[in-house]
DSSP file (Angstrom, degrees, kcal/mol; ACC not computed):
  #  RESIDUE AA STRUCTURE BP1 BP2  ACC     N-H-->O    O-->H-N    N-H-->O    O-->H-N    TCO  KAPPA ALPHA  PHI   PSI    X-CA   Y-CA   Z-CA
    1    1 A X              0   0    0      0, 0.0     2,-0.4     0, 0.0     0, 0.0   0.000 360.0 360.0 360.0 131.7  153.2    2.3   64.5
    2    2 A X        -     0   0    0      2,-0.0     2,-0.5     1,-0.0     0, 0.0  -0.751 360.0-132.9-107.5 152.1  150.5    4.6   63.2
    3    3 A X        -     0   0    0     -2,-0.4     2,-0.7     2,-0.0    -1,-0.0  -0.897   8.3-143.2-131.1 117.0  148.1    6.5   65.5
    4    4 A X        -     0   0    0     -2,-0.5     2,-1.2     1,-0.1    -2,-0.0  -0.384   9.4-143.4 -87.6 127.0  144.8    6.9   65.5
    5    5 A X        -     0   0    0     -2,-0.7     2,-0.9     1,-0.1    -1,-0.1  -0.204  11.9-153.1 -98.8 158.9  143.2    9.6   66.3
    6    6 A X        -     0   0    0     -2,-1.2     2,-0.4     2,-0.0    -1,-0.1  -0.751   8.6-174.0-121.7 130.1  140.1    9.9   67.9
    7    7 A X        -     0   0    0     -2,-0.9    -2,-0.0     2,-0.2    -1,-0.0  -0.809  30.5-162.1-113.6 151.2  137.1   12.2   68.3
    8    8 A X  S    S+     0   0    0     -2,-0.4    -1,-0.1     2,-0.1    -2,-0.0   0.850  73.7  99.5 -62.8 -43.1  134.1   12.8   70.0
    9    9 A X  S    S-     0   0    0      1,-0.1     2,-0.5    -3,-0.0    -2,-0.2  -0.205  73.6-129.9 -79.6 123.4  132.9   15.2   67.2
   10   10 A X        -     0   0    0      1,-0.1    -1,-0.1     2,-0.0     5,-0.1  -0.736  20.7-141.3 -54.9  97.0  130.4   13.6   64.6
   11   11 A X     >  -     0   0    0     -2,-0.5     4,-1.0     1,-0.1     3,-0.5  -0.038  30.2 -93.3 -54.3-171.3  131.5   14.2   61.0
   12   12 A X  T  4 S+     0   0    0      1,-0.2    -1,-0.1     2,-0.2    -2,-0.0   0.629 127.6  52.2 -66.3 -22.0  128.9   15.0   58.1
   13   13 A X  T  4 S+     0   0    0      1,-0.1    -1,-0.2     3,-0.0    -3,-0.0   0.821 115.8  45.5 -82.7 -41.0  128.5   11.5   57.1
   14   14 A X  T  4 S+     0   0    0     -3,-0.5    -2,-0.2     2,-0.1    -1,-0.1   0.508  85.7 106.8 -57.0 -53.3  127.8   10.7   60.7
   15   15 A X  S  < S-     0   0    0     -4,-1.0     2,-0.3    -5,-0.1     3,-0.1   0.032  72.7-108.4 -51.3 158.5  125.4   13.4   61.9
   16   16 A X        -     0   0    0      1,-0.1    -1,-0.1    -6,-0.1    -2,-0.1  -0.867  23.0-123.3-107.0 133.2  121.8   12.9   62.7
   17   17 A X  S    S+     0   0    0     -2,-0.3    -1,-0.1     2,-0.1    -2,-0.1   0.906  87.6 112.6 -50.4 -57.3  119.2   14.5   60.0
   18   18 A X        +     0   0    0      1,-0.1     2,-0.1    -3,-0.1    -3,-0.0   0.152  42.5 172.2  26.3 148.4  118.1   16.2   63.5
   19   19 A X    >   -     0   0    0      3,-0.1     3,-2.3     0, 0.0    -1,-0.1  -0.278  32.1-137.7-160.7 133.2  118.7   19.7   63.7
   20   20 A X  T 3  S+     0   0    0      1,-0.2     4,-0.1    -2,-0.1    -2,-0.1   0.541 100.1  63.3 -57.5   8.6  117.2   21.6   66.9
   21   21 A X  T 3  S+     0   0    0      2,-0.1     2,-0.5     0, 0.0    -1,-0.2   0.248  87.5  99.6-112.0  12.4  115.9   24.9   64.8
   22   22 A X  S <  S-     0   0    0     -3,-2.3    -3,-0.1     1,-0.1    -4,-0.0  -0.745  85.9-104.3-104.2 148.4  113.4   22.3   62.9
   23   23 A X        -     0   0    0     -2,-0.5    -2,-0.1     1,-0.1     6,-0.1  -0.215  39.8-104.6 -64.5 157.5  110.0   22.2   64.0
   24   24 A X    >   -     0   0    0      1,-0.2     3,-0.5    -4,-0.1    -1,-0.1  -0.061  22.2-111.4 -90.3-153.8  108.8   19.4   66.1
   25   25 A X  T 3  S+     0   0    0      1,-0.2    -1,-0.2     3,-0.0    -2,-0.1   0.776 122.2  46.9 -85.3  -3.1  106.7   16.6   65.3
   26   26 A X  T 3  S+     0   0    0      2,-0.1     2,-0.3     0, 0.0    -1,-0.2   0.727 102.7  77.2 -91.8  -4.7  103.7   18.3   67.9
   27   27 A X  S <  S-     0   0    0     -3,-0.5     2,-0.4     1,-0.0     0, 0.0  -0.701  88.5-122.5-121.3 145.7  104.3   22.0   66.1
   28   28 A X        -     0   0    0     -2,-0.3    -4,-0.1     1,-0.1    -2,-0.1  -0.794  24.7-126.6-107.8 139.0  102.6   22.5   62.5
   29   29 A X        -     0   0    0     -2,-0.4     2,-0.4    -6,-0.1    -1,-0.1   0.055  19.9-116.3 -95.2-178.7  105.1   23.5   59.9
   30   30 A X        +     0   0    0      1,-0.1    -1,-0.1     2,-0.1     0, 0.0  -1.000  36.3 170.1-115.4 123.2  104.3   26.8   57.8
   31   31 A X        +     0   0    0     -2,-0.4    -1,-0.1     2,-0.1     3,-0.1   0.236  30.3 130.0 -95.4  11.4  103.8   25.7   54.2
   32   32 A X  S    S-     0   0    0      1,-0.1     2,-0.2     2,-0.1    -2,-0.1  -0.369  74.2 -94.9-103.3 134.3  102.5   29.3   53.0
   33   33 A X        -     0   0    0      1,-0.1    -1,-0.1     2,-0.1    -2,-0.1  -0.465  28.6-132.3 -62.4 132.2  104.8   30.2   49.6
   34   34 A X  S    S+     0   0    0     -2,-0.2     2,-0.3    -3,-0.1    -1,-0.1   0.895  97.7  40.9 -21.8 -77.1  107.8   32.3   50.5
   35   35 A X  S    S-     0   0    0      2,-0.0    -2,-0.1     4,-0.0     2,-0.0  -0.663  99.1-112.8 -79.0 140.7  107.1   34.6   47.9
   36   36 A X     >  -     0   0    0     -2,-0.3     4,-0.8     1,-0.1    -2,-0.0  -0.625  24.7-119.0 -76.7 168.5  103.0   35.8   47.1
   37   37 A X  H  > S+     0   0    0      2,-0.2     4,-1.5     1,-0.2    -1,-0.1   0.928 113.6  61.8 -78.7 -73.6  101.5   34.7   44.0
   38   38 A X  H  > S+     0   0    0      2,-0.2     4,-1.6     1,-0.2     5,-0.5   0.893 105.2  53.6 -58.4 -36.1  100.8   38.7   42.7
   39   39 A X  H  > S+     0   0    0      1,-0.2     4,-1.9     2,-0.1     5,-0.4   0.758 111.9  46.9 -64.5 -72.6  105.1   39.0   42.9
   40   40 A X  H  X S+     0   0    0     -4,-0.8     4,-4.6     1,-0.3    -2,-0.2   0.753 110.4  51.4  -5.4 -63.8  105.2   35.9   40.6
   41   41 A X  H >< S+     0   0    0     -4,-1.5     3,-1.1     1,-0.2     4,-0.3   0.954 113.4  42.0 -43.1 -72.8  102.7   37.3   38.4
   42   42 A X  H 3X S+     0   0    0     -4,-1.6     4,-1.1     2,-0.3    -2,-0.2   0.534 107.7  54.8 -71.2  -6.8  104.3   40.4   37.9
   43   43 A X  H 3X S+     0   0    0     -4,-1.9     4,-2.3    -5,-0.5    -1,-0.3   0.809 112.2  46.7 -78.8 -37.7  107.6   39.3   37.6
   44   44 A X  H <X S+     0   0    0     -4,-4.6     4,-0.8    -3,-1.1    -2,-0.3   0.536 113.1  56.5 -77.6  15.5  106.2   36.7   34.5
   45   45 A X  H  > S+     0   0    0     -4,-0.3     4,-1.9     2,-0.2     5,-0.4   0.742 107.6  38.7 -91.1 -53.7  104.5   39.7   33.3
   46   46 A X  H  X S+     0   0    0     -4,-1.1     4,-1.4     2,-0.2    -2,-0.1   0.723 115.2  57.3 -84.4 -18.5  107.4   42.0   33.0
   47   47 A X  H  < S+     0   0    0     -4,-2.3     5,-0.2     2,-0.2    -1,-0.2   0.970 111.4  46.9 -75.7 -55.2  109.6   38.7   31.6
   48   48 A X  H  X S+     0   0    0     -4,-0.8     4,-3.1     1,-0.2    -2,-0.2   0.792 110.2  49.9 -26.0 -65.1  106.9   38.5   29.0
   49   49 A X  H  X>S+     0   0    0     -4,-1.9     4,-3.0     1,-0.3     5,-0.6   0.842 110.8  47.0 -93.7 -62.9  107.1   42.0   28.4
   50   50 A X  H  <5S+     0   0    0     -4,-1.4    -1,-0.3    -5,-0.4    -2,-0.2   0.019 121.8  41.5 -74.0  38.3  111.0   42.0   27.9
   51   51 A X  H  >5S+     0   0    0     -2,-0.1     4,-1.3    30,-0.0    -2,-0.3   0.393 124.4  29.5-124.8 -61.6  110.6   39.2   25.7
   52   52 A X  H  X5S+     0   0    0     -4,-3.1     4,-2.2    -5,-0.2    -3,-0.2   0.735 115.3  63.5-106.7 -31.2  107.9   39.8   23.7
   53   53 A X  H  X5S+     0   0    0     -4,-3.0     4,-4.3    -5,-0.2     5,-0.4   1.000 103.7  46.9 -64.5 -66.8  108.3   44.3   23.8
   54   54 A X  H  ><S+     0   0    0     -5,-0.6     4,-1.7     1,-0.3     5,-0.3   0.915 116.0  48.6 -33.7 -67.3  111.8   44.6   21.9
   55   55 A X  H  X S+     0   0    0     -4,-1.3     4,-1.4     1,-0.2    -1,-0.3   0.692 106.8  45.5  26.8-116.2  110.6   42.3   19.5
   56   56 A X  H  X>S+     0   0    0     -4,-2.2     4,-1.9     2,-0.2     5,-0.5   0.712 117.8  51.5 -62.8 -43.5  107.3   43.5   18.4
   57   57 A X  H  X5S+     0   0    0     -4,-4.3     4,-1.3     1,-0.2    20,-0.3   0.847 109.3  44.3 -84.1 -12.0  109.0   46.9   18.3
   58   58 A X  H  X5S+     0   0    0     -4,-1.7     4,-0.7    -5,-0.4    -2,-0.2   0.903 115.0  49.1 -89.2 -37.9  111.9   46.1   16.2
   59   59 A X  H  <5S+     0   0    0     -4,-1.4    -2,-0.2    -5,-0.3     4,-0.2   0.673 121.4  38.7 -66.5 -14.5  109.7   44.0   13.7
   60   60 A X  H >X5S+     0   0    0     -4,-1.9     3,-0.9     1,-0.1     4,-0.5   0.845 114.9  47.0 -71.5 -57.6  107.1   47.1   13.5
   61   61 A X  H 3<XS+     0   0    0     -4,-1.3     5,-1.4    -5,-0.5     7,-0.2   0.347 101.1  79.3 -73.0   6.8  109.2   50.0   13.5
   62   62 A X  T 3<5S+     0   0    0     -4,-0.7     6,-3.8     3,-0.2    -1,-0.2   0.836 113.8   4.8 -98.7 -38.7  111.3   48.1   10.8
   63   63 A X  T <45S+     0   0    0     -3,-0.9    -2,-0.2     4,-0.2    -1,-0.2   0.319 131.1  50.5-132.4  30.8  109.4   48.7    7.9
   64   64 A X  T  <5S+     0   0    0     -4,-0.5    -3,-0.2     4,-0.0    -2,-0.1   0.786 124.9  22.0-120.5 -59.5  106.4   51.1    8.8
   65   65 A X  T   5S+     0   0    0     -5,-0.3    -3,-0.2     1,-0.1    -4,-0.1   0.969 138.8  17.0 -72.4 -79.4  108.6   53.9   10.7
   66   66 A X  S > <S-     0   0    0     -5,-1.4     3,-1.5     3,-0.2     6,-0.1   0.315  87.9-131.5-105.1  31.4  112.1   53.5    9.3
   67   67 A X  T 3  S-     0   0    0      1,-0.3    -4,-0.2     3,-0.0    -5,-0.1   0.534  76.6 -26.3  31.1  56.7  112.1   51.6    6.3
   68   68 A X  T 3  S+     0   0    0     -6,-3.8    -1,-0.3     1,-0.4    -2,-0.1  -0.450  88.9 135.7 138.3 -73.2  114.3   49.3    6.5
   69   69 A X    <>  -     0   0    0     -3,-1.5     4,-1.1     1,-0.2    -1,-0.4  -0.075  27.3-172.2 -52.5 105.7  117.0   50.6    8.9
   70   70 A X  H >> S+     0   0    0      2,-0.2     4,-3.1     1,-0.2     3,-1.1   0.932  79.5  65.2 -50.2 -60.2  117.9   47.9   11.1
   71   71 A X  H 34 S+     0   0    0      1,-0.3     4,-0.4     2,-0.2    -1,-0.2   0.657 103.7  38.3 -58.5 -32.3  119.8   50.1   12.9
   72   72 A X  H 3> S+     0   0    0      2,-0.2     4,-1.7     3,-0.1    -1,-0.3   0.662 109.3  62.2 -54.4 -39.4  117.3   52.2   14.1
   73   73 A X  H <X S+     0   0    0     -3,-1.1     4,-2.9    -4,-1.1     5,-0.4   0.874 112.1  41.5 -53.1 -51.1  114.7   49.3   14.8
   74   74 A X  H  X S+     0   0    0     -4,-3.1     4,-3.1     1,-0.2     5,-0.2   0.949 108.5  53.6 -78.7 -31.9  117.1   47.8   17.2
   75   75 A X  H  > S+     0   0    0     -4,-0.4     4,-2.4    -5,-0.4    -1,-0.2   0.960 116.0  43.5 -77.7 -31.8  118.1   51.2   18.8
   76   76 A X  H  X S+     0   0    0     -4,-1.7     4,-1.8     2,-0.2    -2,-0.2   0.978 119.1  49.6 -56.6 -70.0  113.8   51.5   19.3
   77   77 A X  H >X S+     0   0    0     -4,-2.9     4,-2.8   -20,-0.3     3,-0.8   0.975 112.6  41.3 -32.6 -61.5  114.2   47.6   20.4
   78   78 A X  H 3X S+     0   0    0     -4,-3.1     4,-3.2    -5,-0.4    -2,-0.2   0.879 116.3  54.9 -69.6 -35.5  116.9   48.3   22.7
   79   79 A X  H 3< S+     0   0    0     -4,-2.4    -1,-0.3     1,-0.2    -2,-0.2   0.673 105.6  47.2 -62.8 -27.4  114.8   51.5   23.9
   80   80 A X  H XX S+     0   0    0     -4,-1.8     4,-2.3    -3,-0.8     3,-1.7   0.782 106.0  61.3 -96.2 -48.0  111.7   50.0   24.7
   81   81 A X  H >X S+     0   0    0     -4,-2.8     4,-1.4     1,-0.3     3,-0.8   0.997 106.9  52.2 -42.4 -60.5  113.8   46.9   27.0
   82   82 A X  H 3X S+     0   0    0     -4,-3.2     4,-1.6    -5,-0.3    -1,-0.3   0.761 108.3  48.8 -67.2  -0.6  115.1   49.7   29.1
   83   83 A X  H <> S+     0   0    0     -3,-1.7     4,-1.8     2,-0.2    -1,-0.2   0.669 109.2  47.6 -94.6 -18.3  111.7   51.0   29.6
   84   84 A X  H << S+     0   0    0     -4,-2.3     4,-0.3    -3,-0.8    -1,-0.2   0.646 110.6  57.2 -97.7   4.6  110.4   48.1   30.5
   85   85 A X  H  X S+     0   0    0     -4,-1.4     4,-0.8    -5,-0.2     3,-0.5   0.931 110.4  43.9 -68.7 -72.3  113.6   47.8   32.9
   86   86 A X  H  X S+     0   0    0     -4,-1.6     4,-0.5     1,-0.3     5,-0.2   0.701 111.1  55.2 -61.8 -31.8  112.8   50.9   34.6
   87   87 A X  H >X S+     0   0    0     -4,-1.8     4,-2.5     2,-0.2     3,-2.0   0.959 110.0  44.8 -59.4 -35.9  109.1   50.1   34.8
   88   88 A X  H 3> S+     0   0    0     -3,-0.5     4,-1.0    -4,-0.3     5,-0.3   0.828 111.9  50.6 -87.0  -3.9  109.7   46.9   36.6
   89   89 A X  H 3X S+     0   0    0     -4,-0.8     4,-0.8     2,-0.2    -1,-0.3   0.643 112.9  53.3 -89.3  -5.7  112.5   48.6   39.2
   90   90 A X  H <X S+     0   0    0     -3,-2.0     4,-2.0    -4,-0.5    -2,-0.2   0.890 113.3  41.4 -91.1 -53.1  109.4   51.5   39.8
   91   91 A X  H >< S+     0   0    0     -4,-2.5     3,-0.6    -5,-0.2     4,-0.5   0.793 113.5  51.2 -70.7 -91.5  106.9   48.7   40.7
   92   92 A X  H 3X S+     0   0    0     -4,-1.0     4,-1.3     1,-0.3    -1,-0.2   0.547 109.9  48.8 -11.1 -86.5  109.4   46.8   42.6
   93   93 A X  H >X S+     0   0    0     -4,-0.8     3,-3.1    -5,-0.3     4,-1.4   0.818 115.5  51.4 -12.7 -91.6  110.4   50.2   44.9
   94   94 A X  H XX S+     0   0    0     -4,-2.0     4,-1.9    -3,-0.6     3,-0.5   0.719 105.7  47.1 -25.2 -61.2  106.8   50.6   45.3
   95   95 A X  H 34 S+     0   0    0     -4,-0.5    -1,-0.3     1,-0.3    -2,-0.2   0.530 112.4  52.0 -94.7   2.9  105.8   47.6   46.4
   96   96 A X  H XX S+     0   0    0     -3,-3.1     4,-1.9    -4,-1.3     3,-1.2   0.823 107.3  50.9 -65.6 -71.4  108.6   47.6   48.8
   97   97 A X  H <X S+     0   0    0     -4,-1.4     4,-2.5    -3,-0.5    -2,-0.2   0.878 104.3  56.7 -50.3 -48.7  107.8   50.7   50.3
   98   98 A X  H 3< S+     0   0    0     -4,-1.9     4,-0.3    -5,-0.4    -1,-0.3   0.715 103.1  55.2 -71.4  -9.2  104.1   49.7   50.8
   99   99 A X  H X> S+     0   0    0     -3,-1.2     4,-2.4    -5,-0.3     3,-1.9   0.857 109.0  59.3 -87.8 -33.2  105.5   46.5   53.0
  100  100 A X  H 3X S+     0   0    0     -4,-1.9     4,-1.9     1,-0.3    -2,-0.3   0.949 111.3  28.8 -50.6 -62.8  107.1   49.5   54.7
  101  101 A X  H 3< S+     0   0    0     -4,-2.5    -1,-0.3     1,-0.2    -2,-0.1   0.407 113.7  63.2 -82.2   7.9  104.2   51.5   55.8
  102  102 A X  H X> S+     0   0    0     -3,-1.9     4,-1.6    -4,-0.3     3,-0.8   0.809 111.1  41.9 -97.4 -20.7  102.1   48.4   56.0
  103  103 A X  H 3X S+     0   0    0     -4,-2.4     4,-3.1     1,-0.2    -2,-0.2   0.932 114.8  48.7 -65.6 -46.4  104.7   47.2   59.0
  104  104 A X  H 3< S+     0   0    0     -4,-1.9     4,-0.4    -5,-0.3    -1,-0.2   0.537 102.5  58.9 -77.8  -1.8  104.9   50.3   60.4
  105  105 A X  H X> S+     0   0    0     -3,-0.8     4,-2.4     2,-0.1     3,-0.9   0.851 113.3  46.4 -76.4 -80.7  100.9   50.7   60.4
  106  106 A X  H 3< S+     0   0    0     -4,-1.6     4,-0.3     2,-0.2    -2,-0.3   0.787 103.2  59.5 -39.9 -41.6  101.0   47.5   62.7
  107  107 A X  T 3< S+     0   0    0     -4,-3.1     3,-0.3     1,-0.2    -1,-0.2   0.862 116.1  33.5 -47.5 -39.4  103.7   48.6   64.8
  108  108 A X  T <4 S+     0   0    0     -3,-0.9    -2,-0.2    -4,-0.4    -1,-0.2   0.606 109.0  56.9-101.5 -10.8  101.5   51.6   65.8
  109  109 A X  S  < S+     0   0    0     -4,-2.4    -1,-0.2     1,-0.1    -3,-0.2   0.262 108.7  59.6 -94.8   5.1   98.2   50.4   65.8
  110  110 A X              0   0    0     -4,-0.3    -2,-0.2    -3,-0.3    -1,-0.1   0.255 360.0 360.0 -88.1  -6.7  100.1   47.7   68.5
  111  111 A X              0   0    0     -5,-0.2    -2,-0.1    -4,-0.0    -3,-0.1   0.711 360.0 360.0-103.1 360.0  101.2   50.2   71.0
């Protein structure tokens, strides 16, 4: 004889879409994008920019600066990614910091 057992507990298949931390139907939902539009921008700006930098500098520098030498065109390429690596980790920081003092501007101009 097999025995089944039984539980109270609702598997996943089971469960009601429900879930108490979702707003209700009287309370208006926040659709406002997660991230703002200007990080967006500047993050396709700085993919552009490590796309489009390396590039354009190995395909300049290739026969107007070193004439020829790959090897140098790419080390120029490769130099110019990390600078546009380190720009976009500057901006970042910054703009990070400024959510910082803009909270902390509100904190004290509430007390």
């Amino acid at each position: 004889m097999t025995a089944r057992i039984l539980s109270t507990e609702k598997n996943l298949l089971e469960k009601d879409d429900r879930d108490d931390r979702s707003p209700g139907a009287s309370e208006k939902s926040n659709i406002a994008p997660a991230v703002p539009a200007i990080v967006i921008y500047k993050l396709l700006g700085f993919t552009l920019a490590m796309i489009a930098g390396p590039i354009a500098t190995y395909f300049l520098t290739l026969d107007t600066i070193f004439h020829g030498n790959s090897t140098w065109a790419g080390a120029t390429a490769a130099l110019t990614a990390n600078v546009v690596l380190i720009a976009y980790v500057i901006v970042a920081m910054n703009e990070d910091e400024s959510e910082k003092v803009e909270a902390a501007r509100i904190a004290k101009k509430g007390q």
